[in-house]
C-alpha positions in Angstrom: 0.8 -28.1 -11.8 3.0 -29.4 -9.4 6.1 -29.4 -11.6 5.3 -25.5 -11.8 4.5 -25.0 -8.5 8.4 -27.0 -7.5 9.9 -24.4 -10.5 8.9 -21.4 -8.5 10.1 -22.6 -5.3 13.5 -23.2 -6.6 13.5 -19.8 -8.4 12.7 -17.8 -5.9 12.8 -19.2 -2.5 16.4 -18.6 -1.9 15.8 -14.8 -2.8 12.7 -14.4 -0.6 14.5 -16.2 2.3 16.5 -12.8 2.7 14.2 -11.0 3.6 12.7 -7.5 1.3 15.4 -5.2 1.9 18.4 -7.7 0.9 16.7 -8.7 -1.6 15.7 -5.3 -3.0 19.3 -4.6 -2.6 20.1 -7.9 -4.6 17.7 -6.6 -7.3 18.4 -2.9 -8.0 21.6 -3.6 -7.9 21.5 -6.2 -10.2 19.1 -4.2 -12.8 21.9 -1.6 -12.6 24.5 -3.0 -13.6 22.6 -5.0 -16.4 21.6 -1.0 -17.9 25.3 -0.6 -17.8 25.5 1.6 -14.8 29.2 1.2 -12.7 29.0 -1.7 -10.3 30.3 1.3 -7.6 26.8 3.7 -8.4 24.7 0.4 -8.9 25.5 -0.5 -5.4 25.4 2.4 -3.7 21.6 2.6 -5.0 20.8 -0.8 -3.7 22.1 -0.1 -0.5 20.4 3.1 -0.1 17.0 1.5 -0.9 17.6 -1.5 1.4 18.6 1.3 4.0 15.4 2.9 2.9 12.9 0.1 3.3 15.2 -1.4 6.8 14.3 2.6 8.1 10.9 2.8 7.2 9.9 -0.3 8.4 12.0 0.4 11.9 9.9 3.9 12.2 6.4 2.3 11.6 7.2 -0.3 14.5 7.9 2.5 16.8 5.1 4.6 16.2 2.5 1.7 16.5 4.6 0.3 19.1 4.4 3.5 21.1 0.3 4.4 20.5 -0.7 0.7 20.7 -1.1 0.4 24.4 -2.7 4.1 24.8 -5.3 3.0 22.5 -5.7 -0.1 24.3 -5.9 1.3 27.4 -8.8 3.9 25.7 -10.4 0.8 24.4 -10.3 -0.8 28.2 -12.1 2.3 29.8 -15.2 1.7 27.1 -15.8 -1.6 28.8 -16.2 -3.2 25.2 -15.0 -7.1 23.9 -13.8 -7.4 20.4 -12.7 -11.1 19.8 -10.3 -11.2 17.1 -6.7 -10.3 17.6 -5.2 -7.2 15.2 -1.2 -8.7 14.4 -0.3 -6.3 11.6 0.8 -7.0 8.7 4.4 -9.0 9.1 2.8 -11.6 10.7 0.5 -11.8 7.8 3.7 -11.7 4.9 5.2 -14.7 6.5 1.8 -17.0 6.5 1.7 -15.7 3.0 5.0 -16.7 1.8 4.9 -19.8 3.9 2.5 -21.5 1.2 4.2 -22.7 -1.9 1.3 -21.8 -4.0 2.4 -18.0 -3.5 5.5 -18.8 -5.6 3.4 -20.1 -8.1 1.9 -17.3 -7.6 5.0 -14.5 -8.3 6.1 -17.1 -11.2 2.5 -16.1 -12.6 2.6 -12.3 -12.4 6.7 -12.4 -13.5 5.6 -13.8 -16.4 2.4 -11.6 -16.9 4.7 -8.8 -16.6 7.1 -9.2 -19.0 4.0 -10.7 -21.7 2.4 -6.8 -20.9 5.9 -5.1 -21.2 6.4 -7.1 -24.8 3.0 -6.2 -26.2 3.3 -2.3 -24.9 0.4 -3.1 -22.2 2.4 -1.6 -19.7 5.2 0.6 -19.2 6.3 -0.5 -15.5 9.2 -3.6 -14.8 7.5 -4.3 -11.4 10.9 -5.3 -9.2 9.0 -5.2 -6.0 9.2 -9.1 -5.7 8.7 -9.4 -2.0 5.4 -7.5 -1.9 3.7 -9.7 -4.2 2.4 -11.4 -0.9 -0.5 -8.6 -1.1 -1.7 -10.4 -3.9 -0.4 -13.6 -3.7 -2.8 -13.4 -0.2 -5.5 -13.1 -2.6 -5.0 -16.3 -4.6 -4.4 -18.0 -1.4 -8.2 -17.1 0.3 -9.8 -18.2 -2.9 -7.9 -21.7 -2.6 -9.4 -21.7 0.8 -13.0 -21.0 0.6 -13.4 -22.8 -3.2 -11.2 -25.9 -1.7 -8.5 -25.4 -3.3 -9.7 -24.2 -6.9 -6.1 -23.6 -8.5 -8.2 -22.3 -11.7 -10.1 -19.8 -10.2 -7.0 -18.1 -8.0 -5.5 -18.3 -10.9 -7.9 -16.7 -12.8 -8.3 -13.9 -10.3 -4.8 -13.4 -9.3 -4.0 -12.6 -13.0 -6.9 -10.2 -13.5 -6.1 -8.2 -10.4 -2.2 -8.2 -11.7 -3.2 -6.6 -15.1 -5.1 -4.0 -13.0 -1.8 -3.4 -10.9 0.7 -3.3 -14.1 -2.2 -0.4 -15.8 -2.5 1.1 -12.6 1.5 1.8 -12.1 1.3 3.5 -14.9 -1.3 5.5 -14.6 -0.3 7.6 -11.4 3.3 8.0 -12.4 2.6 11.3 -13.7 0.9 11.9 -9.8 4.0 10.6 -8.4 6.4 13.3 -10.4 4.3 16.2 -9.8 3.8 15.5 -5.9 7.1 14.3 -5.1 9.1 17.0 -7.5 10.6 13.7 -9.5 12.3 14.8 -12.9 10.5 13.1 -15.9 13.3 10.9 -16.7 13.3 8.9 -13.3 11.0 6.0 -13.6 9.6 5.4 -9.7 6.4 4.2 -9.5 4.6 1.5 -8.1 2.6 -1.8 -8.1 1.6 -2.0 -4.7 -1.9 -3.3 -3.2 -2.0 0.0 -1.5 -3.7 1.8 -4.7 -6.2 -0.3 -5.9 -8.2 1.2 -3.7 -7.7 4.3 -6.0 -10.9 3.3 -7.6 -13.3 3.6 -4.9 -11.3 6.3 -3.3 -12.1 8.3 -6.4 -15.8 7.8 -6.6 -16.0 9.9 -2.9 -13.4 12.6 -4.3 -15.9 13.2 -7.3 -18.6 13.1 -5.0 -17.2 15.8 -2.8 -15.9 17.8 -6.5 -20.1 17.5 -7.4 -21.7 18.8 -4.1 -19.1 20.1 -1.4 -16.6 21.4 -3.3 -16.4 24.7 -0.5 -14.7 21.9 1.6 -11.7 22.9 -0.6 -11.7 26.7 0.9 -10.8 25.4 4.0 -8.1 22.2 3.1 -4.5 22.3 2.8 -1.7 20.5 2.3 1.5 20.2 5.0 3.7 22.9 3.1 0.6 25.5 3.0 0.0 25.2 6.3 3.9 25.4 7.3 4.1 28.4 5.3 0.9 30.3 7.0 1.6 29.4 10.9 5.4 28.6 10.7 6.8 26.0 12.7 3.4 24.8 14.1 2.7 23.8 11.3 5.3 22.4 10.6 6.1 17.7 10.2 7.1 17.5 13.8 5.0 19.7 15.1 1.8 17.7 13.5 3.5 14.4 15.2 3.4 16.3 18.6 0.1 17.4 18.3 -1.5 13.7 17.8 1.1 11.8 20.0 -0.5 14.0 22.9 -4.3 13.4 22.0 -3.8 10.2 21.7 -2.3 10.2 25.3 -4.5 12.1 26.3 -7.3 10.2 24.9 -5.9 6.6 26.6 -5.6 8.7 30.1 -1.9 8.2 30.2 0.4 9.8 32.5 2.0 13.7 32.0 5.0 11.5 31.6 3.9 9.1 28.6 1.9 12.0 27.0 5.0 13.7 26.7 6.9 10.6 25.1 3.8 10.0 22.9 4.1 13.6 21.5 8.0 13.2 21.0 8.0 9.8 19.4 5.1 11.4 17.2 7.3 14.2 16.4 10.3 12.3 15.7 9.0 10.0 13.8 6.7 12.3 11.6 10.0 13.6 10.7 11.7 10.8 9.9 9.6 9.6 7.8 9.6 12.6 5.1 13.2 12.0 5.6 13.5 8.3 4.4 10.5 8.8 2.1 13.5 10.7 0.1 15.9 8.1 0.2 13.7 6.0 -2.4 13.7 8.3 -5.1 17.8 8.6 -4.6 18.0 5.1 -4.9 16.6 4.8 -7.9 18.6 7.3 -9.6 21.5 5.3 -10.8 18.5 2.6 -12.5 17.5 5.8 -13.6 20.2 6.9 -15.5 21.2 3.2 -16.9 17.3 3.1 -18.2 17.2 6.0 -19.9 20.6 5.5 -21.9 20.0 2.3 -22.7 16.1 2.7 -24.1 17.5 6.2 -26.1 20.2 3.1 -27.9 18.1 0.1 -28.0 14.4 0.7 -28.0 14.0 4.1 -29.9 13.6 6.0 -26.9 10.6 3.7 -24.9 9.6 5.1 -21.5 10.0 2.4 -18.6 9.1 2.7 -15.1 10.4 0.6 -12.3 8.0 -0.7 -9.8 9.1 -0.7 -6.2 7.3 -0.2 -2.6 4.8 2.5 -1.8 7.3 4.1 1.1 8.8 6.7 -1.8 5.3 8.6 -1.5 6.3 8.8 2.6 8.1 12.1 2.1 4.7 14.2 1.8 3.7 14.5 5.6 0.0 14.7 4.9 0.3 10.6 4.2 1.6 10.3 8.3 -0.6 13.4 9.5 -3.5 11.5 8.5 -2.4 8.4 9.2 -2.4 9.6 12.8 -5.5 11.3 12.6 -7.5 8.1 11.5 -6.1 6.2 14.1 -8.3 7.2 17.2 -11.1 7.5 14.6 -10.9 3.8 13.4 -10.6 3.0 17.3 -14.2 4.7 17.8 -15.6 2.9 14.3 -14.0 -0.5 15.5 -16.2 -0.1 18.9 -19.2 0.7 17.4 -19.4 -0.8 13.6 -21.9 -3.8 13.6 -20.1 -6.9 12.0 -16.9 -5.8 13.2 -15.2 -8.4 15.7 -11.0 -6.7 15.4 -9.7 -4.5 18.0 -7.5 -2.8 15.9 -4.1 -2.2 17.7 -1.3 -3.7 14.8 -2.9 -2.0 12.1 -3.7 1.1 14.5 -1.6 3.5 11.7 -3.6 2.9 8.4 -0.5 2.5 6.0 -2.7 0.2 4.2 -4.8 3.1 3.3 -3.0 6.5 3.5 -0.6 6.5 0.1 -4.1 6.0 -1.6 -5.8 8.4 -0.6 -2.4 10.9 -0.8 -2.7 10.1 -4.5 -6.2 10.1 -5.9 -7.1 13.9 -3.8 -3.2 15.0 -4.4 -2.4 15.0 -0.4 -5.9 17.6 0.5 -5.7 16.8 4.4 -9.3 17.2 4.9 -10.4 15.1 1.8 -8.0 12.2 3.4 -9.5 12.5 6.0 -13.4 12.6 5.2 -12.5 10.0 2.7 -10.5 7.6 4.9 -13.4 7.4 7.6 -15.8 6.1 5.2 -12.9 3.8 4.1 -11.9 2.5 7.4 -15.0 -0.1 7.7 -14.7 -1.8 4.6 -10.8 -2.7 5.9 -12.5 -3.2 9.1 -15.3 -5.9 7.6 -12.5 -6.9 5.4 -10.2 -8.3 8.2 -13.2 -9.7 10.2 -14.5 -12.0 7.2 -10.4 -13.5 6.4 -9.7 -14.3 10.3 -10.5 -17.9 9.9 -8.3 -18.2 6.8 -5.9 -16.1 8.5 -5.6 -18.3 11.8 -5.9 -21.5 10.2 -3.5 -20.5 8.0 -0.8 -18.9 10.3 -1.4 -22.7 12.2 -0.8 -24.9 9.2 2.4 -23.3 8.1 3.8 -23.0 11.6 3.2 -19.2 11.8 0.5 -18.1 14.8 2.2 -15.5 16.6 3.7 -16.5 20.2 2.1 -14.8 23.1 -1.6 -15.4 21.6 -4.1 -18.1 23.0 -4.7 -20.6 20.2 -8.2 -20.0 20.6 -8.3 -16.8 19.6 -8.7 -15.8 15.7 -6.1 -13.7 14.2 -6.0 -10.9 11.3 -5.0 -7.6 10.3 -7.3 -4.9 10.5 -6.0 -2.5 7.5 -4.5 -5.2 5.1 -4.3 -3.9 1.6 -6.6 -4.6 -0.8 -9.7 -5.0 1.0 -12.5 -4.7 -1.6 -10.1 -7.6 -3.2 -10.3 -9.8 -0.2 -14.4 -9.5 0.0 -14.0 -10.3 -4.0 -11.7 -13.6 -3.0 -14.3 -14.9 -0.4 -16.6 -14.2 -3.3 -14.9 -16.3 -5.7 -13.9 -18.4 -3.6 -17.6 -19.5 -2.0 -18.3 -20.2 -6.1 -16.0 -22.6 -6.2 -16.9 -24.5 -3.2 -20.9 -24.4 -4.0 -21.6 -23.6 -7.3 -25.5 -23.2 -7.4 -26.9 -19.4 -9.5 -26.9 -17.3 -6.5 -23.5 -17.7 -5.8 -22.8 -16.9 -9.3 -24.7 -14.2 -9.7 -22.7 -12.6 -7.2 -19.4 -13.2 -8.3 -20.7 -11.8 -12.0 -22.1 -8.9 -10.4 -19.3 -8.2 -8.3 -16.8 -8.7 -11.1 -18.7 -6.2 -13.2 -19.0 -3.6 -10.9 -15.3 -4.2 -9.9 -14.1 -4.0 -13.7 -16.3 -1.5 -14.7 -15.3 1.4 -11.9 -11.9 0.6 -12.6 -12.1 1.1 -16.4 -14.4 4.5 -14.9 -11.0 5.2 -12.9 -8.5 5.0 -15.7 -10.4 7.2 -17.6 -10.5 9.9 -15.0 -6.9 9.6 -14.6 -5.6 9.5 -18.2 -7.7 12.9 -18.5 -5.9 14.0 -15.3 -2.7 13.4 -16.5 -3.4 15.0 -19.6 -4.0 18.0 -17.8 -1.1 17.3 -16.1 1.2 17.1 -19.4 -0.5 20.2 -20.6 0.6 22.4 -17.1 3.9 21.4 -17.2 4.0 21.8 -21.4 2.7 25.7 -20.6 4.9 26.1 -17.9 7.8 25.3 -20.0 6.9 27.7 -22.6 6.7 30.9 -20.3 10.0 29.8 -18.7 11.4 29.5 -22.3 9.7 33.3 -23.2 11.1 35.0 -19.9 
């Protein structure tokens, strides 16, 4: 295992070293070029997807730079102690990828990938190497609980990676129909970020069975732009929350009207650079489909990159901003909850989920995500040991933070996998019948409302296909 575990460090560790956007670059340029694309077009979409992920990544650190200490402040003026330190999620990557276990770990799902491409098991080439953390995090919490169980993070870490590869392919028809991307170009997605799709979906049916009328009164950022004008409008929605949360932190005339403007700005940016993603692509795009029309009778393939594509519908950052003072009012109050929720404060680790499984219906998000919010919440208490110790072992714990205090990140992706690791994890440590009971229980429920899931969506992209099949026809009869 160790000979493996070396292979993977010398495969990759150079690449990850870069950092995601130069190696994103590295890759989709790479890809390009091997689908026969011009070395000029390949690079040009590698640059603007590097461009695209450096952006995104810039805007998010502003906004939660910017609300962070108005929230605090709002948190002070309560009076109430939470213990454990909220560091977001960069922190969090580089304890990940400072184990050598989470090469073994991409090595694993490389390999998985390509074994699921070859037997038709999936349609998606998942390129998004440096986001395999998410999972990789997973593996790395069972080795810590089950000390050091290699089989069962193993075993787990593959399961979950199926899940991801079926997944991708699942909401691709989603992602062409809410982001207006022609059939031919492959975007999608492997990210951690939707499989919370699942549970997500259970509530949307709920809400379809016995308050459907919730619908009369939803809408989505391009209705409501349309109806009001420009108050309705991206930058107008970033005003808005900037000043409550100002307002709800007690912050000066002064900062309230910096809040509203970076809240502005920044909504607007961010439709902006969601764009740039799905340009990027477009030369891979191009090179795909030639080359599958030549050499593989016309296959379909997807290419799996980061969730930020999805960040040009609004609704994602409206209600990203929306659940943030509403997570700060769960943090104080949730019992079992010990993380005062400040690097995490904008729930990108939940939004693009629930954009995708109630096709961006603001008020749905937003009913949704507040019953969502504690399990992310529990999720990040129960992994701060792991986290700190962790972030100490590698040489990681942020600077600034008393080495007494435990560290996490309060809306890490994949929560309902991380409760799962623990799970496992405890098995392997103590196996006795209670302990597996639960991991057979929980694995069963966890399997089963996925398979539940992909049957709801395959019939939901059938209707889909069937929309766009109809649509054709009276276009082709005018």
């Amino acid at each position: 295992m160790d000979v493996i575990i070396d292979f993977a460090n010398k495969i990759f560790k150079p690449l990850i070293d870069l950092g995601a956007p130069p190696m994103m670059f590295i890759i989709l340029a790479f890809l390009a070029m091997l689908m026969r694309v011009k070395p000029s077009k390949a690079i040009e979409g590698g640059l603007k997807l590097a461009i695209a992920l450096t952006g995104m990544g810039a805007i998010i650190g502003i906004l939660t730079g910017s609300f962070a200490p108005a929230l605090q402040d709002f948190v002070k003026s309560t009076g109430i102690q939470l213990s454990i330190t909220d560091v977001g999620w960069a922190p969090l990557a580089t304890i990940t990828w400072g184990s050598p276990f989470t090469l073994y770990f991409l090595l694993l799902l490389v390999i998985l990938n390509i074994v699921m491409l070859i037997f038709k098991k999936t349609n998606t080439l998942d390129v998004d190497i440096f986001n395999v953390w998410h999972l990789a995090i997973v593996g790395l919490i069972v080795l810590y609980y089950s000390n050091n169980n290699l089989l069962l993070a193993t075993l787990l870490v593959l399961l979950i990676g199926v899940m991801k590869f079926i997944n991708a392919d699942l909401m691709k028809p989603t992602f062409n129909d809410m982001l207006k991307m022609p059939s031919t170009n492959p975007t999608t997605t492997t990210h951690m970020n939707f499989m919370l799709n699942p549970l997500i979906m259970v509530f949307d049916k709920i809400i379809d069975k016995f308050f459907p009328f919730i619908d009369k009164y939803d809408f989505d950022a391009t209705t409501l732009n349309k109806k009001i004008g420009f108050w309705g409008s991206k930058f107008a929605i970033g005003v808005y929350l900037g000043a409550f949360v100002g307002l709800l932190g007690q912050q000066s005339v002064k900062e309230i009207f910096t809040l509203a403007f970076t809240g502005g700005m920044c909504l607007e940016l961010f439709s902006v650079i969601g764009t740039w993603f799905i340009g990027a692509v477009e030369p891979l795009s191009k090179g795909i489909t030639d080359f599958m029309s030549k050499r593989l009778k016309g296959r379909t393939f997807n290419i799996g990159i980061d969730w930020p594509f999805v960040a040009a519908r609004a609704e994602m950052w409206a209600v990203a901003n929306i659940l943030a003072p509403i997570m700060l009012i769960i943090a104080l109050v949730l019992p079992g909850n010990k993380i005062l929720p400040l690097g995490g404060i904008i729930a990108i680790g939940l939004t693009p989920a629930l954009l995708i499984v109630t096709r961006g219906r603001v008020l749905r998000m937003v009913i949704i995500g507040t019953f969502m919010l504690p399990v992310f919440l529990w999720s990040g208490t129960i992994i701060a040991p792991f986290v700190t110790k962790t972030a100490k072992s590698v040489g990681a714990f942020p600077k600034g933070i008393s080495d007494s205090v435990l560290i996490t990140h309060s809306t890490l992706e994949g929560p309902v996998e991380k409760f799962l690791a623990v799970t496992v994890g405890r098995l392997g440590s103590e196996f006795n019948i209670q302990n597996l009971f639960l991991v057979i229980v929980f694995l069963a429920i966890y399997i089963l409302l996925f398979a539940w899931y992909v049957k709801q969506m395959k019939k939901r992209n059938e209707e889909y296909k069937n929309a766009v099949q109809n649509k054709s026809s009276e276009k082709q009869v005018v």
